[in-house]
C-alpha positions, 0 to 999 in steps of 0.5 A: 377825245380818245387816248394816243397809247392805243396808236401804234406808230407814227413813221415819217418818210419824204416824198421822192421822184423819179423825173417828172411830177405823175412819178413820186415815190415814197419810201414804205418803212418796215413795220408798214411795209409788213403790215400792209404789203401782200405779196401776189402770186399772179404779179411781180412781186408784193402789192399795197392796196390804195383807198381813198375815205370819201368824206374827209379824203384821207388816204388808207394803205392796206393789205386788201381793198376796205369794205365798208361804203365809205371808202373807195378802192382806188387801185392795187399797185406794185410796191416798187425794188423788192421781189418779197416782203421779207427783203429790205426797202421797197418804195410806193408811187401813188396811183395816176389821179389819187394825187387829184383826189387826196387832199395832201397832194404832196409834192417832192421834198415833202414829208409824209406821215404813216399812222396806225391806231392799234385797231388798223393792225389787227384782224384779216384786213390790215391798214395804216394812214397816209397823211402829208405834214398838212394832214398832220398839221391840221390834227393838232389842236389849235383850241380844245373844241378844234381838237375834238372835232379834227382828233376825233374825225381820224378816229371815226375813219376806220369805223372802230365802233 
């Protein structure tokens, strides 16, 4: 199993609506709002880009679409109340279908979890994981080979090799 110092953090937000189920929303705290908003001319403000990892369906917010074949580039979507990354607050709303396919599947009132390992953070294309508490949950060891094989499966995800 490799060392947590090389993860840079670890923001916890709760998952909002507004009115029905289809319309959560998730607060995008600064550093990942810096870190992954791209800011588009051709749109009404900053954009986040959604990917979806095929094998174990963990969520991938970035400031571009993956390229690597094991992920799926969901949709580029508007990151909703601010008009410029540089202004304070600014909430996500999952794209219509990624919910189905992400195994999290919150729901209001729930917790959800951004973590970057510092590798995610560098280069052109920058990225962060979106975990549920579920997600999370599972990463913790039950025994020491549990651990090894659902620790070691996030750090193969970003294909940091």
């Amino acid at each position: 199993m490799q060392n947590f110092d090389s993860w840079k953090f670890l923001i916890q937000s709760k998952v909002s609506t507004s009115g029905h189920r289809e319309n959560l929303m998730i607060p995008l705290p600064e550093p990942v709002k810096k870190l992954v908003g791209e800011e588009k001319l051709t749109q009404e403000g900053p954009v986040v880009h959604w990917n979806l990892e095929r094998e174990h369906r963990y969520l991938v917010l970035a400031n571009s679409g993956l390229r690597r074949q094991q992920y799926e580039n969901v949709k580029q979507t508007k990151i909703y109340d601010i008009d410029t990354l540089d202004e304070d607050g600014g909430r996500i709303r999952p794209p219509s279908g990624i919910v189905d396919a992400w195994v999290g599947d919150p729901e209001a009132g729930d917790r959800v979890y951004y973590l970057a390992h510092r590798q995610m953070t560098n280069g052109d294309v920058k990225s962060v994981y979106l975990l549920t508490e579920g997600q999370v949950l599972n990463l913790l060891p039950q025994n020491k080979e549990h651990a090894r094989s659902t620790v070691d499966s996030v750090f193969e995800v970003p294909g940091f090799k």
